[in-house]
N, C-alpha and C positions, 0 to 999 in steps of 0.2 A: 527826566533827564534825556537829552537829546543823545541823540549817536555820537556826534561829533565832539560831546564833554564828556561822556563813556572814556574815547579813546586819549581823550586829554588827559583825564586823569588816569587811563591807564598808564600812557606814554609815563608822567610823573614819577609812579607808583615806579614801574620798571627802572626806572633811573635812580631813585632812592635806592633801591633793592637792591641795584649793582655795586652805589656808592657805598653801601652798609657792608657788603662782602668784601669789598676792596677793601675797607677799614679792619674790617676783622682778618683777615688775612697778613695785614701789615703788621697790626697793632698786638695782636692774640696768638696765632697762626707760629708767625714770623719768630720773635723774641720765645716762644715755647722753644725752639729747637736748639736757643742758645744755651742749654741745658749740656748740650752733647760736648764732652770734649774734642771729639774730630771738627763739629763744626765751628766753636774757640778758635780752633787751632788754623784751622781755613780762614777765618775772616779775620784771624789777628794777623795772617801771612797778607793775604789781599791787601789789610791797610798798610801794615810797613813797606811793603811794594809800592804803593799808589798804583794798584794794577785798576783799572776799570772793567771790573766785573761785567758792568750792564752792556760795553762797548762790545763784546764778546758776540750777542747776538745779532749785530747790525749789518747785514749784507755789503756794508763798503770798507768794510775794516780786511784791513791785509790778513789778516790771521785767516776769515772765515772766506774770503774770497780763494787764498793758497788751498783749505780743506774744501770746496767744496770744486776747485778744479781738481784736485786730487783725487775724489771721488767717482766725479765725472769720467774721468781718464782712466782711471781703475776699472770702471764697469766698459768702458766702450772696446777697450785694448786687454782685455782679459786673455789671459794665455790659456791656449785651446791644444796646442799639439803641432807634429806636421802635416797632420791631415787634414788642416784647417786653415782657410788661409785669414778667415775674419768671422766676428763673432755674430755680427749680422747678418741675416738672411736674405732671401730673393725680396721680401717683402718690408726688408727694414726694423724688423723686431730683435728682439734679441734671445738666441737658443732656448738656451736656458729657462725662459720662462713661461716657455711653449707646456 
């Protein structure tokens, strides 16, 4: 076998292997945890909502765009005292994590 059907079939093989974890994860994983009452209770709230759970991670959705300038802003504008007039230093970094 040449090198270059070595990595053909490796390529394959790795693509099978991830497809087979995604599967199990969904299929096995996933439905195992609907065991728990909390999580009943989460996902029967989500569907009467029509909330879009999966939208929640999408960097263009208003929700995580407001938390993540939030964050942003919290850490740049951190309240230091009066003897400080900013939390950056000569060099741009931030005190703290000196």
């Amino acid at each position: 076998m040449t090198q270059k059907q070595k990595q053909t079939i490796r390529g394959w093989a790795g693509l099978m292997t991830g497809l087979a974890v995604i599967c199990t994860l969904m299929f096995v994983v996933g439905p195992y945890f609907e065991r728990y009452e909390s999580v009943r209770t989460f996902t029967t709230y989500v569907k009467d909502n029509d909330i879009n759970a999966g939208g929640i991670w999408w960097t263009d959705t208003e929700l995580t765009s407001e938390a993540e300038m939030g964050a942003r802003a919290t850490m740049r504008y951190l309240p230091t005292g009066p003897e400080k007039r900013s939390v950056r230093n000569e060099i741009g970094t931030l005190e703290f994590m000196q």
